[in-house]
N, C-alpha and C positions, 0 to 999 in steps of 0.2 A: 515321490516328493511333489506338494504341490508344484504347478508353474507361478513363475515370479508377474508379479505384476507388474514390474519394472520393464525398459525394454532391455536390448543386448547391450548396451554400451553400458560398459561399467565405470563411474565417477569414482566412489568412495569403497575402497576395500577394508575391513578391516581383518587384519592379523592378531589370531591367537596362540602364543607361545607358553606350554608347560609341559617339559621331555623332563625337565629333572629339578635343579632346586630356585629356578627363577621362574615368577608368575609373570606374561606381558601380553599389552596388549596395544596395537598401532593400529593407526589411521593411515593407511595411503591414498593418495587421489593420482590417480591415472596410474602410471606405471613407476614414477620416479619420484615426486615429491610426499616425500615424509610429512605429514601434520602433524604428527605425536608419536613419540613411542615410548610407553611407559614400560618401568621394570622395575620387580618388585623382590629383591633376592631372602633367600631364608638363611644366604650364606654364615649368616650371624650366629645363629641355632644350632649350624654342626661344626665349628669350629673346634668344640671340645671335644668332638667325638673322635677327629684327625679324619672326616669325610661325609661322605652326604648318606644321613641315616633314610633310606627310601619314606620309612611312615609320617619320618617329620618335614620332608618335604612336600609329601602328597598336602599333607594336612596346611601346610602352608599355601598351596595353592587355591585350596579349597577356602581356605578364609580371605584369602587376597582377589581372587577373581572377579568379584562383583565391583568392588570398590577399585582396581586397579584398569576394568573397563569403564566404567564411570569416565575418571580421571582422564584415561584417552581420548574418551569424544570432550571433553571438556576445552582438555588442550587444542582439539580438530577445529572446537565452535562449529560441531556438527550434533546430529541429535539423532537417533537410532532407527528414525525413519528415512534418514537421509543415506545410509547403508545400502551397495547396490551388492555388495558379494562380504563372505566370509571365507577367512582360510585359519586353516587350524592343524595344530601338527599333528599327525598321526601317530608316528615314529621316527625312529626307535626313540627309546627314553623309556624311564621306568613308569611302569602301570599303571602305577596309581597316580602320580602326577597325568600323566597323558588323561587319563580318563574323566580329570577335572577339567579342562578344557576343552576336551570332546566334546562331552554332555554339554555343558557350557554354550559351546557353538552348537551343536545342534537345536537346543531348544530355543536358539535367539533366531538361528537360521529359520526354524517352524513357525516362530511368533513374528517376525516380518517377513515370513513367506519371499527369504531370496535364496539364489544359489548357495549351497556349499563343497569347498573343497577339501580334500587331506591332503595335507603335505609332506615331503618325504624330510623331515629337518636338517637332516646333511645335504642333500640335494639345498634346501636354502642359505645354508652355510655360503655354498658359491656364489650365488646371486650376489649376495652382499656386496659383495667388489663393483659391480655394475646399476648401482641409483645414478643415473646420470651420462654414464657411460657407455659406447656403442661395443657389447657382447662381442669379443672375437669367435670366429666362426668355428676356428678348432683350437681346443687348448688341454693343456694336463690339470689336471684339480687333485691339490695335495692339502686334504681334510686331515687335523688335526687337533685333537682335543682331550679331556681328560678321558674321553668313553671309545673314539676310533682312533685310528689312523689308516690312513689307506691312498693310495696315488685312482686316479680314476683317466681317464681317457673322455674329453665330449666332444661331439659334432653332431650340428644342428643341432640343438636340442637334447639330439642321445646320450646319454652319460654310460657307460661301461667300466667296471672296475676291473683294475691292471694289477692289485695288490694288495695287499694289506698288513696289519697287524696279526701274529699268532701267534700272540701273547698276553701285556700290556699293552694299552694306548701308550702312544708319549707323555701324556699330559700324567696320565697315571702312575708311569715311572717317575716322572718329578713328585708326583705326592710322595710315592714310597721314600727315595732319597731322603730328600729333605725329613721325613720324618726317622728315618734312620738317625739320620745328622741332629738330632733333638729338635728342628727348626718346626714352626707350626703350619699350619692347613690353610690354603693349599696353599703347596710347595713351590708353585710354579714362578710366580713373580717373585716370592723371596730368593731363590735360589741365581734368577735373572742377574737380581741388586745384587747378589752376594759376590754372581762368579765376577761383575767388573773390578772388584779389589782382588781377583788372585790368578794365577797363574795357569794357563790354561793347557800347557805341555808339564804339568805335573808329575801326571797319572798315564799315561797309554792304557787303554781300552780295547781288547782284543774283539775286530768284528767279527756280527754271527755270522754263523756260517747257516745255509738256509737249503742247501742243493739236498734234495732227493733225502727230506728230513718233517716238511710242512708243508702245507698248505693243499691247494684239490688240483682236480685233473686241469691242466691249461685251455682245453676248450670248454668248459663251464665261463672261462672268461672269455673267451674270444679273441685269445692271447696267444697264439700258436708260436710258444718258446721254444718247443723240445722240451732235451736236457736241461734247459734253462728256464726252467716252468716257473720258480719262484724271485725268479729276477728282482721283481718289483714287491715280495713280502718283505715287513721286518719283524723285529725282535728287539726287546727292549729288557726283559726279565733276567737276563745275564749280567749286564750293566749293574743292574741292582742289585745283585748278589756279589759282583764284585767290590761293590762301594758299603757292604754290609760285611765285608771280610774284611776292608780295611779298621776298619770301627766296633768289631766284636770279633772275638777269638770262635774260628771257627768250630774250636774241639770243646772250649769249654762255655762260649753262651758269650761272658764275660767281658767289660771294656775292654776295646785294645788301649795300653796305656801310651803306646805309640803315634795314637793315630794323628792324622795329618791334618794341619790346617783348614778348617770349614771353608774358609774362600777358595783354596787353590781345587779341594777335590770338586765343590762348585762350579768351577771355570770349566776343569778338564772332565767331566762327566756333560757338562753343556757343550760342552767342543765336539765331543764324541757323538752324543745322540741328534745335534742340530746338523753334523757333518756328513752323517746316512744319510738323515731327510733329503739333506740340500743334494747330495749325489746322489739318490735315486729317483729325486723329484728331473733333475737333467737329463739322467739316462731315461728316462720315460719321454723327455722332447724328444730325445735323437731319435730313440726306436720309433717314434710315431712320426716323425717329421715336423714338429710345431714349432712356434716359438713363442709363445706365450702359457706360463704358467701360475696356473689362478690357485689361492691358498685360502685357505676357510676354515674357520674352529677356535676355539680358546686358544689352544697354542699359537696363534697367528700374530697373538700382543708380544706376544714375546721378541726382545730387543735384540738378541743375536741370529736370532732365525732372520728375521728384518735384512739385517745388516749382511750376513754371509749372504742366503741366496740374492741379494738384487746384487751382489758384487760379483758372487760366479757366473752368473746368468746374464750381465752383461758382458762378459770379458766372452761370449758364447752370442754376442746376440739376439737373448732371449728378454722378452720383457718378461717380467713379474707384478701380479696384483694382487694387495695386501687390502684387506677394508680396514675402512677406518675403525681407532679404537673403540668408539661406540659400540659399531658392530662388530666385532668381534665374538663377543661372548651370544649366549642366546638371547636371542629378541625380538619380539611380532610383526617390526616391520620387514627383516629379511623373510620371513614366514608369509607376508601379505604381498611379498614383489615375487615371489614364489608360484603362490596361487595362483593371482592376475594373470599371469604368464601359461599358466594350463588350465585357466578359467579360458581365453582366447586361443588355448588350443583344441577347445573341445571337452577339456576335461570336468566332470561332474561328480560328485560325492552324494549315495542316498542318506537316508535317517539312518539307516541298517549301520554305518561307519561306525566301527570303535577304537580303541585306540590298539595300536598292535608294537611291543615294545623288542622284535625285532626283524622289523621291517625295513627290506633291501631299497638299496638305490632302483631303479628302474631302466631298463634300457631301451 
């Protein structure tokens, strides 16, 4: 890649965000201050489908990209020569949105001749917590969304994953549910609104069982459990077939004519899978010795997740960091305080970058 004509200090970052069915794109200046961050969702387009149909979201980013970075530097009242870095997600996220972005960044990268970066998008998930905020030095990061779930371990800088999903996401169990439940897409926030009018000791929820059944060797993670190698994996696909045997006869397909109340199985299906998170997200402080635990991903809007973990985790004094709703969901400026952040660590992206839609955390 050429050299930038700029010098090393970087002013105006901008962030490009397309993993799956949101086009965005932010303006950051120095490391914390937001000027823009647009988003441009297709969520509208797969409603009917009961999920995000990959080609109609690629194709959605591809019509949005131009006109959705326009609108960023507009909001910035900056202008494209004024751009000293670009960051852009790599992965994971599906292919064909990634690769509208990519490209995208790369050839604006080549025609103002500055830096670019790829960003790991889960890895920016975390960040979000911290616009303004001074980074704790070691903490657990409990990524959760409709595509992962996973507890991670950072210090300094290194992020290590302690676990994961192997299965569904969480967020993806709530799609399934709810649409079990006849409720529509995505499930997540309706089922939020649903479980506050019902009962949440309904149903009991048999937890999974995980020992010496899933996941890989304990030192690929750097996790030396033992016997207890999957500690910190979950499981969420069980849950969902249990709340799909309540509501259909398992021998014959058919309604249950019995089945239960949409609010109450709501509550105690949300009781259940936000009550793993929250107690494997703690058991990952003790084991590590931290006390601060940072949460990132779509499921992070979510009103009861909020509410239990900062109530366990104090009564434990541990803090917890939730980003704000804004960020929550995906979006360019978490993607652009990302970069900044491994733009001043050395970190550099050639034109050869493509999008890679599953690409690990980094350690």
């Amino acid at each position: 890649m050429k050299s930038s004509r700029k010098n090393s200090r970087v002013s105006y970052t901008l962030g490009i965000e397309t993993s799956c069915d949101e086009t965005s794109c932010a303006v950051l200046k120095g490391k914390d201050t937001i000027l823009s961050n647009v988003v441009s969702s297709s969520l509208f387009r797969h409603k009917k489908f009961g999920g995000v149909v990959p080609e109609i979201a690629s194709r959605h980013c591809m019509e949005q990209i131009q006109c959705v970075f326009e609108e960023a530097l507009r909001k910035a009242r900056i202008k494209p020569e004024d751009l000293s870095l670009i960051a852009v997600t790599q992965g994971p996220g599906l292919i064909g949105s990634l690769l509208v972005g990519v490209a995208f960044a790369k050839a604006l990268a080549y025609q103002l001749n500055i830096p670019l970066v790829g960003v790991n998008h889960m890895e920016a998930h975390l960040v979000a917590n911290f616009f303004g905020a001074k980074e704790p030095g070691r903490f657990i990061g409990l990524l959760v969304s409709g595509g992962h779930t996973m507890l991670t371990y950072c210090e300094k800088g290194k992020i290590h994953v302690l676990g994961e999903t192997v299965d569904d996401a969480v967020g993806e169990a709530y799609d399934k549910v709810a649409k079990i439940m006849g409720l529509s897409y995505p499930g997540g926030p309706i089922l939020d609104k649903l479980a506050k009018k019902g009962n949440l000791r309904a149903f009991h929820f048999t937890r999974p069982k995980l020992e010496e059944r899933f996941g890989r060797d304990p030192n690929v993670r750097g996790t030396p459990l033992g016997r207890d190698a999957h500690r910190f994996d979950f499981s969420f696909s069980g849950v969902k077939t249990a709340v799909l045997y309540q509501f259909q006869d398992p021998k014959t397909g058919k309604p249950n004519p019995g089945a239960p109340f949409k609010k109450d199985m709501a509550a105690s299906f949300q009781h259940a899978v936000i009550g793993w998170l929250v107690e494997k997200a703690l058991d990952a402080c003790k084991f590590k010795g931290v006390s601060d635990v940072v949460v990132g991903g779509g499921v992070s809007a979510n009103s009861y997740l909020r509410e239990k973990l900062t109530r366990d985790a104090g009564t434990l004094g541990i803090k917890v960091w939730f980003p704000p709703l804004e960020l929550s969901t995906d979006n360019a400026a978490m993607i652009a305080r990302r970069g900044f952040e491994l733009y001043k660590n050395g970190i550099r992206s050639s034109l050869n970058m493509t999008g890679n839609p599953a690409l690990q955390i980094a350690s």
